[in-house]
BANU-999580 format. One record per residue (C-alpha): residue in three letters; residue number from 0; x, y, z. Coordinates in Angstrom, 2 decimals, always signed. Layout:
r: ALA	k: NUM	xx: X	yy: Y	zz: Z .
...
% end
This chain:
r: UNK	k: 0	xx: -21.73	yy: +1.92	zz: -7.96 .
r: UNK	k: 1	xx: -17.99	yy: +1.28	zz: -8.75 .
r: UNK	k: 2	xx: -16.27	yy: -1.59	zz: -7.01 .
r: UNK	k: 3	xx: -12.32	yy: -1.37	zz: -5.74 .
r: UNK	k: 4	xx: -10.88	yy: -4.97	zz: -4.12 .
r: UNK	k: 5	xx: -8.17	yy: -4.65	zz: -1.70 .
r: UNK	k: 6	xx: -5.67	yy: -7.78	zz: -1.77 .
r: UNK	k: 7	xx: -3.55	yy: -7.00	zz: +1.82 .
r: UNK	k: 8	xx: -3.74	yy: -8.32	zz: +5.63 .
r: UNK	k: 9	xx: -6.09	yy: -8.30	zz: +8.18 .
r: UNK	k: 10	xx: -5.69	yy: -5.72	zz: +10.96 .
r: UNK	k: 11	xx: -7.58	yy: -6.66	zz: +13.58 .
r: UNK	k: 12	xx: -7.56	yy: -3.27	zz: +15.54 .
r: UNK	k: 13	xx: -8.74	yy: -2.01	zz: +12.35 .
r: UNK	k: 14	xx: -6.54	yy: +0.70	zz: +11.57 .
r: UNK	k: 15	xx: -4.27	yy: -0.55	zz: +9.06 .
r: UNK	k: 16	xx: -4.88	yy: -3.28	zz: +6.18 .
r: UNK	k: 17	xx: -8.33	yy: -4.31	zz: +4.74 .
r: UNK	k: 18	xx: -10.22	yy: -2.76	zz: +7.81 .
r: UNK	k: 19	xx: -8.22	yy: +0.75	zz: +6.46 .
r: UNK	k: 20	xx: -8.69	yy: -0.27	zz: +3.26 .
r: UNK	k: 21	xx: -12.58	yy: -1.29	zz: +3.21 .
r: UNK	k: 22	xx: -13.50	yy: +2.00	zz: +5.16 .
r: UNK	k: 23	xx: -11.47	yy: +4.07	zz: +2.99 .
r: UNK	k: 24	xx: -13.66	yy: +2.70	zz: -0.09 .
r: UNK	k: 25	xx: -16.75	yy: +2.82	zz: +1.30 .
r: UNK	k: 26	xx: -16.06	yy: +7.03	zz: +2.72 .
r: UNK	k: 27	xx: -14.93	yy: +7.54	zz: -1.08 .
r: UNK	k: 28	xx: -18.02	yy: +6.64	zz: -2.63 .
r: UNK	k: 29	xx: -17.25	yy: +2.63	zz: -4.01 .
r: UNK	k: 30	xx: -17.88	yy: -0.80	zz: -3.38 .
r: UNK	k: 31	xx: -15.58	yy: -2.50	zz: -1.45 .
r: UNK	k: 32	xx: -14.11	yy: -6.17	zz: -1.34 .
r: UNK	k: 33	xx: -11.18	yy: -7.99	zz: -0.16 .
r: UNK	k: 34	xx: -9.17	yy: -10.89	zz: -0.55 .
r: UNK	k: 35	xx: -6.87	yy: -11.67	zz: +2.42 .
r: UNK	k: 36	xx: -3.01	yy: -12.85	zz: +2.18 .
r: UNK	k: 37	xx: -2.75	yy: -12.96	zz: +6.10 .
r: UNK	k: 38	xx: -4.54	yy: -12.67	zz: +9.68 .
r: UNK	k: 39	xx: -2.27	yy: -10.56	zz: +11.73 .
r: UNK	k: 40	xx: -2.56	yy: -9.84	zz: +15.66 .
r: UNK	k: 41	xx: -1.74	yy: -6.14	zz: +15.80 .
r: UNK	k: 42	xx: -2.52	yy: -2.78	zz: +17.26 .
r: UNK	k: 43	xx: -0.96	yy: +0.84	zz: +17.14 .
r: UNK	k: 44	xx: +1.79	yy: -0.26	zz: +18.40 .
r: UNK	k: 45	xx: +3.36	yy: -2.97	zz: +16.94 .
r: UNK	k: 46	xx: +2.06	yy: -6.51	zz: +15.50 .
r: UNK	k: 47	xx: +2.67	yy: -9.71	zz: +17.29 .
r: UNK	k: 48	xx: +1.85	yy: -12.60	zz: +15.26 .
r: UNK	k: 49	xx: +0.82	yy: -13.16	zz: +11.71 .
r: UNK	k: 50	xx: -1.07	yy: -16.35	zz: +9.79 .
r: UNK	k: 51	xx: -0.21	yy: -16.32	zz: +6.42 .
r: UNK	k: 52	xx: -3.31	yy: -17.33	zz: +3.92 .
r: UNK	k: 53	xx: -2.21	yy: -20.28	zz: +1.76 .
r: UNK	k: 54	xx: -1.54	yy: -19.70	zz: -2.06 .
r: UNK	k: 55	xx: -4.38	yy: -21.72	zz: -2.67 .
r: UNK	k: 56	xx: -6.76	yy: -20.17	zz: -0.64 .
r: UNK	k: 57	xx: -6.03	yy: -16.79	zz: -1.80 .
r: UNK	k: 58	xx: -6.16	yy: -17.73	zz: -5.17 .
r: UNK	k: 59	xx: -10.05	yy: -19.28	zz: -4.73 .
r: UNK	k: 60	xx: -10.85	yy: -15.82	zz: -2.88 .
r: UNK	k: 61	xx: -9.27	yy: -14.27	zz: -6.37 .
r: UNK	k: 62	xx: -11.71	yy: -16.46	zz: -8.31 .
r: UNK	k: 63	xx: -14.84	yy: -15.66	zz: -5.94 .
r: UNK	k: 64	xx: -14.40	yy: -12.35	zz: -6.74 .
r: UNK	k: 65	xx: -13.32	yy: -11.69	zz: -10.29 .
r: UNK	k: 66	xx: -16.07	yy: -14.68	zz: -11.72 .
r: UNK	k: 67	xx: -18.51	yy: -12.63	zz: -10.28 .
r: UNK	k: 68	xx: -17.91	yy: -8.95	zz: -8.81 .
r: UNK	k: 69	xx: -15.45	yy: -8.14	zz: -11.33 .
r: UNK	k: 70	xx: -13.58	yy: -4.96	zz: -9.80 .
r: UNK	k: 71	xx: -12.60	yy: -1.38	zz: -10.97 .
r: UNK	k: 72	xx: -9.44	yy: -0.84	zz: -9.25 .
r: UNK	k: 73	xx: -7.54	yy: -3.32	zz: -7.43 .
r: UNK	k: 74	xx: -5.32	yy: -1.74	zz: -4.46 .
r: UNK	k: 75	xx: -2.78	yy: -4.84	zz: -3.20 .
r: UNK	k: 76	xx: -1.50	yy: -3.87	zz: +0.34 .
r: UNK	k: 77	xx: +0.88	yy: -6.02	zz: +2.30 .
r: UNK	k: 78	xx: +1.77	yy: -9.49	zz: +0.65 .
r: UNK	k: 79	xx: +4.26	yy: -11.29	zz: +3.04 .
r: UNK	k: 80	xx: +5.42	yy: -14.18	zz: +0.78 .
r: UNK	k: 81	xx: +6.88	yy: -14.82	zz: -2.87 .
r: UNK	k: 82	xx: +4.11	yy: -17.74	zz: -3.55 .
r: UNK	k: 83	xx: +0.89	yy: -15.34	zz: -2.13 .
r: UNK	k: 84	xx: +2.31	yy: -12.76	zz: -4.85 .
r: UNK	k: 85	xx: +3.07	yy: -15.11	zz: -7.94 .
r: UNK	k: 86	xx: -0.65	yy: -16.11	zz: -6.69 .
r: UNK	k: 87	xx: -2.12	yy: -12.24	zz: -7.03 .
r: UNK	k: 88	xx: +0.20	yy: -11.68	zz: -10.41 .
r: UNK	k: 89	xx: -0.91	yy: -14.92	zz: -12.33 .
r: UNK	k: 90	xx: -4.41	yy: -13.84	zz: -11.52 .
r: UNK	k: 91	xx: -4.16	yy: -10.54	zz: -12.11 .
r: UNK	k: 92	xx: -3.34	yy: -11.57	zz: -15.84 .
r: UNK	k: 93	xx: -5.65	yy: -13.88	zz: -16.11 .
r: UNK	k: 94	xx: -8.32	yy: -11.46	zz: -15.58 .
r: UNK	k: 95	xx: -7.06	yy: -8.63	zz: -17.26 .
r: UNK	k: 96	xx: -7.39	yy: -6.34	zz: -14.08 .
r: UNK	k: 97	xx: -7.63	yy: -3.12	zz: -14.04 .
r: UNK	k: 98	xx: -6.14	yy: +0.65	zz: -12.38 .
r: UNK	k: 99	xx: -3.99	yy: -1.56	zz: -10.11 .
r: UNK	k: 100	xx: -2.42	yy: +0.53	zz: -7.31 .
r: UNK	k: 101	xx: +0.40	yy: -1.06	zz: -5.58 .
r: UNK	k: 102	xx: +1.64	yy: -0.24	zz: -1.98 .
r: UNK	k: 103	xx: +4.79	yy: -1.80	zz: -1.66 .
r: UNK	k: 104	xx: +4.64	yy: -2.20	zz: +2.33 .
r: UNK	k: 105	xx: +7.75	yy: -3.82	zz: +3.82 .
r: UNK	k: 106	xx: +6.95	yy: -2.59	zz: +7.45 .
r: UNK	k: 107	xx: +4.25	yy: -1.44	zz: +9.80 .
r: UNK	k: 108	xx: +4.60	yy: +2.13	zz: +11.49 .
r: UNK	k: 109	xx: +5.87	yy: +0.73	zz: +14.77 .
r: UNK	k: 110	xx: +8.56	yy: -0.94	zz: +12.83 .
r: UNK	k: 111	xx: +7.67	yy: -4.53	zz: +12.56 .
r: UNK	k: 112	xx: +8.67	yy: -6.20	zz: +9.23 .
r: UNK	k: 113	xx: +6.06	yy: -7.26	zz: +7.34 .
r: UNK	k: 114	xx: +7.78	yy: -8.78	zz: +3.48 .
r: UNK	k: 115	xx: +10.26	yy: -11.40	zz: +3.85 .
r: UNK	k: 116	xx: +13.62	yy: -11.09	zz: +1.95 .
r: UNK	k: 117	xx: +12.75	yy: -13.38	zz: -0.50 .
r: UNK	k: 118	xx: +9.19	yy: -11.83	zz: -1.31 .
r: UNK	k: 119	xx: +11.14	yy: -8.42	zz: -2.51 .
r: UNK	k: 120	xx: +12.02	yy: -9.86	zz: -5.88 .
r: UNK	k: 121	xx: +8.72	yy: -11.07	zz: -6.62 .
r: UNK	k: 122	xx: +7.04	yy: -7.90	zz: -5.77 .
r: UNK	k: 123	xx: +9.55	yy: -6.03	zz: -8.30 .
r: UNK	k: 124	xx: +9.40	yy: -8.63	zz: -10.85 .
r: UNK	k: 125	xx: +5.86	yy: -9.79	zz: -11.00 .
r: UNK	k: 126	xx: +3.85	yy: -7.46	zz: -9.34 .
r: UNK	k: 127	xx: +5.30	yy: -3.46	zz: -9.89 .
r: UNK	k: 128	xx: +5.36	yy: -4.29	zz: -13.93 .
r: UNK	k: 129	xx: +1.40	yy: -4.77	zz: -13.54 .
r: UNK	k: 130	xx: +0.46	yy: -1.86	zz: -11.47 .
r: UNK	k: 131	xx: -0.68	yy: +1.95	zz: -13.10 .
r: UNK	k: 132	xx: +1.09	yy: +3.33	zz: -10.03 .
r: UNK	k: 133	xx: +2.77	yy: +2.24	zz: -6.60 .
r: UNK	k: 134	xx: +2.88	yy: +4.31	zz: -3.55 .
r: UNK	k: 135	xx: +6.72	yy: +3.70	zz: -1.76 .
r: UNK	k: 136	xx: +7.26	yy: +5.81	zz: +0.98 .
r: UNK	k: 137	xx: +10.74	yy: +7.08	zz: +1.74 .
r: UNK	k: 138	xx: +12.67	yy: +3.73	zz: +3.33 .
r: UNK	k: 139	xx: +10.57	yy: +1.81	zz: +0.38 .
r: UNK	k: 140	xx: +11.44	yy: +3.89	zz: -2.36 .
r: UNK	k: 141	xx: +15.30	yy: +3.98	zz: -1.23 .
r: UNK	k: 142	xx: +15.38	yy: +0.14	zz: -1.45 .
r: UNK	k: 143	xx: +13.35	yy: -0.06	zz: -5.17 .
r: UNK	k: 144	xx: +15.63	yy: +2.05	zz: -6.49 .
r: UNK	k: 145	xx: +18.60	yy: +1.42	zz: -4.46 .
r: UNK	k: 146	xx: +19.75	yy: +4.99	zz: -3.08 .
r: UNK	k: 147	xx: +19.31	yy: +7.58	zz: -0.08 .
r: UNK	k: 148	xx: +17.09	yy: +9.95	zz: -0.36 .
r: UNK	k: 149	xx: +17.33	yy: +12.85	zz: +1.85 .
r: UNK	k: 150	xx: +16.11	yy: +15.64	zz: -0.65 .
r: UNK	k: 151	xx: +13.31	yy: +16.37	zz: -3.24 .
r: UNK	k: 152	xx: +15.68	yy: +16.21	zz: -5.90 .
r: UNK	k: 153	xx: +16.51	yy: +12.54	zz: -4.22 .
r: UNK	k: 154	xx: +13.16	yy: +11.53	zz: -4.35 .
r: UNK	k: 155	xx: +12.71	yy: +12.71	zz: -8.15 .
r: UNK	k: 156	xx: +15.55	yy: +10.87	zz: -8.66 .
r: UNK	k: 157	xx: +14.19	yy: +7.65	zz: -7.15 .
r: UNK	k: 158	xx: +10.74	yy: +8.06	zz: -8.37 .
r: UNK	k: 159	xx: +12.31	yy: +7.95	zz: -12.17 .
r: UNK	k: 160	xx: +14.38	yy: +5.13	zz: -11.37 .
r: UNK	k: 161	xx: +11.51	yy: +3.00	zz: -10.02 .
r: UNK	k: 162	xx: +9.38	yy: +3.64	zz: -12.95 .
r: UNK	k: 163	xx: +12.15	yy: +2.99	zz: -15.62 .
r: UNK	k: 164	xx: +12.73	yy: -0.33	zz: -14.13 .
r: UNK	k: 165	xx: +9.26	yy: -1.35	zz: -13.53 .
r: UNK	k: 166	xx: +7.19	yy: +0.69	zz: -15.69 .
r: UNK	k: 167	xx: +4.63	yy: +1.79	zz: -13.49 .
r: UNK	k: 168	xx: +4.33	yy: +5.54	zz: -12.23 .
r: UNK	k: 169	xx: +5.49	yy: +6.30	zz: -8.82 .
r: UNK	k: 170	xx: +3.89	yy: +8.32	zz: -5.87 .
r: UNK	k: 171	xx: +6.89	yy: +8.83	zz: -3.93 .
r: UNK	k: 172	xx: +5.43	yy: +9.87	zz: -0.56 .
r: UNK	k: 173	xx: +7.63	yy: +12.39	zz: +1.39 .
r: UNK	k: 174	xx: +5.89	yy: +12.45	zz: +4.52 .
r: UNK	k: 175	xx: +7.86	yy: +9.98	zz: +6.16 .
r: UNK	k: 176	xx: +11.59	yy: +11.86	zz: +6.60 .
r: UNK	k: 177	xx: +10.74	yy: +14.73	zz: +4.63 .
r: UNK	k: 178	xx: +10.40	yy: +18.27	zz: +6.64 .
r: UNK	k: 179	xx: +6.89	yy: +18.73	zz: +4.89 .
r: UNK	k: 180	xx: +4.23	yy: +16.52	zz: +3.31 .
r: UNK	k: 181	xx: +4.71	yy: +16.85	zz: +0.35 .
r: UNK	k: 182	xx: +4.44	yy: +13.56	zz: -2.46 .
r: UNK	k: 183	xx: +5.55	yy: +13.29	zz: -5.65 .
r: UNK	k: 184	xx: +3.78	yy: +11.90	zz: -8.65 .
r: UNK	k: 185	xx: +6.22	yy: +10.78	zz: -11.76 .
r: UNK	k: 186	xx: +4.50	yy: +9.66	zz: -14.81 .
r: UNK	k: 187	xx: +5.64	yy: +9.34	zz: -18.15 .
r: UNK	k: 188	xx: +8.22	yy: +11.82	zz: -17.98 .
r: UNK	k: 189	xx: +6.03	yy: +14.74	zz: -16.36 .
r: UNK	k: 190	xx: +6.39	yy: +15.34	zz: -12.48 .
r: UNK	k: 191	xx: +3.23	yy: +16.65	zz: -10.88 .
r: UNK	k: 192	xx: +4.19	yy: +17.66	zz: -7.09 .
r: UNK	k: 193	xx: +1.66	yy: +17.24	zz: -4.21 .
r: UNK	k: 194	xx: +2.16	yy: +19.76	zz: -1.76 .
r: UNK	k: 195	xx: +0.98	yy: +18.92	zz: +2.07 .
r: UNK	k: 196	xx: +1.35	yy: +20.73	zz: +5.14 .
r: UNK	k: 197	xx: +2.53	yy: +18.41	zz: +7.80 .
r: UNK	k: 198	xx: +0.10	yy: +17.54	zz: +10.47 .
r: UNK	k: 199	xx: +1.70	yy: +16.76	zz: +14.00 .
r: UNK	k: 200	xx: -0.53	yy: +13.76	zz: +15.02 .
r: UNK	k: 201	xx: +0.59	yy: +11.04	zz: +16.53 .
r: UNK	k: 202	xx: -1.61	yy: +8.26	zz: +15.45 .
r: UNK	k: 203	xx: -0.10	yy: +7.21	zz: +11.86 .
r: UNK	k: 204	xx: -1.09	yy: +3.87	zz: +11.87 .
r: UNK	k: 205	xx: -2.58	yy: +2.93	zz: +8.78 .
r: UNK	k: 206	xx: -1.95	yy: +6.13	zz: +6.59 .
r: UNK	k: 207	xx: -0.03	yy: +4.28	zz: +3.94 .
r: UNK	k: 208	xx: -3.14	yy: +1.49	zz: +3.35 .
r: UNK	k: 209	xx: -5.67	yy: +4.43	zz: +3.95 .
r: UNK	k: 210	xx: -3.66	yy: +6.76	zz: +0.61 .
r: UNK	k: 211	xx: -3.54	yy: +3.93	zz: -1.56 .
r: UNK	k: 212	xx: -7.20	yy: +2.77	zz: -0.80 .
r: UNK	k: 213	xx: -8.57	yy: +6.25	zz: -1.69 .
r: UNK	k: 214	xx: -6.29	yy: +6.25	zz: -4.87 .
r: UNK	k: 215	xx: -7.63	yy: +3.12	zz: -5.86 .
r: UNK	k: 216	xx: -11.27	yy: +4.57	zz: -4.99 .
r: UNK	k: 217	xx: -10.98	yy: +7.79	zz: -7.26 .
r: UNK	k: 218	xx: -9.71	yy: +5.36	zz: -10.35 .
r: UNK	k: 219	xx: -12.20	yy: +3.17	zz: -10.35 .
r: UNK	k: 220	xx: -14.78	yy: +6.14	zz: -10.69 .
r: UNK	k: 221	xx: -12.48	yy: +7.10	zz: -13.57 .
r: UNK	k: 222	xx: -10.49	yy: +9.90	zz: -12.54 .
r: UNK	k: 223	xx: -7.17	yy: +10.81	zz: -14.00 .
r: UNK	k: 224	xx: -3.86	yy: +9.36	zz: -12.04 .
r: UNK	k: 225	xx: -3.05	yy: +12.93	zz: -11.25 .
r: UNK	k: 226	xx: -6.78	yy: +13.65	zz: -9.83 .
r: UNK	k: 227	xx: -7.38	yy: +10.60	zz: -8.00 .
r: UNK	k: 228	xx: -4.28	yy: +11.29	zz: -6.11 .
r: UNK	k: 229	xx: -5.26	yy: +14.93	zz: -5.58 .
r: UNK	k: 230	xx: -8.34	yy: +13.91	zz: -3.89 .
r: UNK	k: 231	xx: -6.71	yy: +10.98	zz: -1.86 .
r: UNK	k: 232	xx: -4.00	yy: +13.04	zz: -0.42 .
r: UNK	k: 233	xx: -6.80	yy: +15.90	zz: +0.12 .
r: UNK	k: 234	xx: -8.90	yy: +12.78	zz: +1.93 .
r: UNK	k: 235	xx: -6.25	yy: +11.84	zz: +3.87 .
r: UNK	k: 236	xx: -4.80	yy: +15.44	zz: +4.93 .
r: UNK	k: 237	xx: -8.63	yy: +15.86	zz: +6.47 .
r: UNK	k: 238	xx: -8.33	yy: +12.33	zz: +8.30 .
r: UNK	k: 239	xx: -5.03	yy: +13.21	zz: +10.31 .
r: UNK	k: 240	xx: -6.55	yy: +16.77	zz: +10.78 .
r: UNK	k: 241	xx: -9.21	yy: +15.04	zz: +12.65 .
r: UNK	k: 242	xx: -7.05	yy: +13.88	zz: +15.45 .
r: UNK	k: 243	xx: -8.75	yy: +10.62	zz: +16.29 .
r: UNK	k: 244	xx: -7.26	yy: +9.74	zz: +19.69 .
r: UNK	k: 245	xx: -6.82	yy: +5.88	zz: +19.49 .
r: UNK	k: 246	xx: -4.02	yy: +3.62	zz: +20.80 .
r: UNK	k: 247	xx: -2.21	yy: +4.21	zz: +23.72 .
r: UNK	k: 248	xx: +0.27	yy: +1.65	zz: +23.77 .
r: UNK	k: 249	xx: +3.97	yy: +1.86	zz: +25.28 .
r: UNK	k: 250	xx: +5.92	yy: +1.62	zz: +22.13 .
r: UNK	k: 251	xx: +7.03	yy: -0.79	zz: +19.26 .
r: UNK	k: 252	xx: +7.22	yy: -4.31	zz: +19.29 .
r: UNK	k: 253	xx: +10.06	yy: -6.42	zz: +17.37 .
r: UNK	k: 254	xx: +10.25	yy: -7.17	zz: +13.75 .
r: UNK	k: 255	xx: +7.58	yy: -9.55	zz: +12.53 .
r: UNK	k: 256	xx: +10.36	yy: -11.75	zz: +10.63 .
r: UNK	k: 257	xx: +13.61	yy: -12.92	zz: +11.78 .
r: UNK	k: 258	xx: +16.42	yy: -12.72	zz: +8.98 .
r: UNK	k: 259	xx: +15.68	yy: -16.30	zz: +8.08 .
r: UNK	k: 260	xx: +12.23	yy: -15.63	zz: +6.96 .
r: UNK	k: 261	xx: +10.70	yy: -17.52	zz: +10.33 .
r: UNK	k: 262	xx: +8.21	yy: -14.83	zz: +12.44 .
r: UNK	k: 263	xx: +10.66	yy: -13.42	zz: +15.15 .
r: UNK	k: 264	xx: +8.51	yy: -13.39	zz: +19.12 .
% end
């Protein structure tokens, strides 16, 4: 059996984050592992608190698994903190990993931030330059490249711009302001669109761990970029179709992180 490792936080109503991530691997046919950056007390609604794994810590959880399980994709989810990423990169090199799929996630669903300001330019400088794709959605791929978009020719236009800079190829998901579902892959110089028909269910939470898990998945059993997205969007298309009725909280709770980088109540 293949392995994938997931490198993200803890959701502890298991939608989102390694819980997303771990089922995701195991329904797409791989063996899944995980290395934790942070606990976080959160539902569909919003998150509340979050404990931050120390650098050191993460970086014997890095060891544990590469010395011995080595992986075949390595998805890396929601990293709060400049040191927890210099952590994952200087690791990363050291053991020459593999198909690394990065979700850039600055912020929950319900709104919460979830990267402080200063983690940005470690995730651009150290992290994107390692990873065989990364999976913005809109309001992430408008601050990588630094423009609106509001159009498919905007997010072709971002896409490009992310993977000049970084040189990784970008799956530009449209889902989130977009009228339709529809993603974009750009890789060296060829755009392969992912058409999606959009599916009116309320219960997002997650989506954005649960893509990039099944991406991750579908490399390590060594499909093609193109195919393993193909089959990831086509995995998660039939998840949201299902219209699992979970949370039914009142509404979102504030950011995660005040402006100063200190967790905001």
């Amino acid at each position: 059996m293949k392995t994938a490792l997931t490198i993200a936080g803890s959701d502890c109503s298991g939608g989102a984050g390694i819980q997303a991530d771990l089922k995701t691997m195991t329904m797409n046919g791989v063996y899944g592992m995980s290395a934790i950056t942070a606990l976080t007390a959160q539902n569909t609604t919003g998150v509340s608190d979050i404990l931050e794994a120390t650098p050191q810590f993460l970086a014997n959880q890095l060891d544990a698994i590469f010395t011995d399980i080595f992986p075949d994709a390595v998805k890396i989810g929601m990293v709060s903190s400049a040191p927890l990423i210099e952590v994952i990169a200087g690791k990363l090199r050291q053991y020459g990993a593999r198909h690394i799929v990065v979700d850039p996630v600055m912020g929950a669903t319900s709104g919460a931030k979830l990267l402080k300001d200063e983690a940005l330019q470690a995730l651009t400088q150290q992290l994107l330059p390692l990873a065989e794709v990364c999976t913005p959605n809109i309001p992430e791929a408008e601050i990588l490249a630094g423009m609106r978009i509001t159009s498919a020719e905007d997010m072709l236009a971002a896409a490009m711009i992310i993977s000049d800079r970084y040189g990784c190829a970008v799956l530009c998901k449209g889902g989130h302001a977009m009228n339709d579902a529809n993603d974009l892959l750009w890789k060296d110089g060829e755009t392969v669109w992912f058409h999606g028909e959009r599916i009116e269910n309320p219960n997002t939470h997650g989506t954005g761990c649960t893509l990039s898990s099944a991406i991750a998945s579908n490399l390590a059993k060594g499909q093609p970029l193109h195919q393993a997205v193909e089959n990831a969007k086509a995995y998660i298309s039939g998840a949201l179709a299902a219209m699992l009725d979970l949370g039914k909280g009142s509404g979102p709770m504030n950011h995660a992180f005040d402006n100063r980088g200190r967790f905001a109540e």
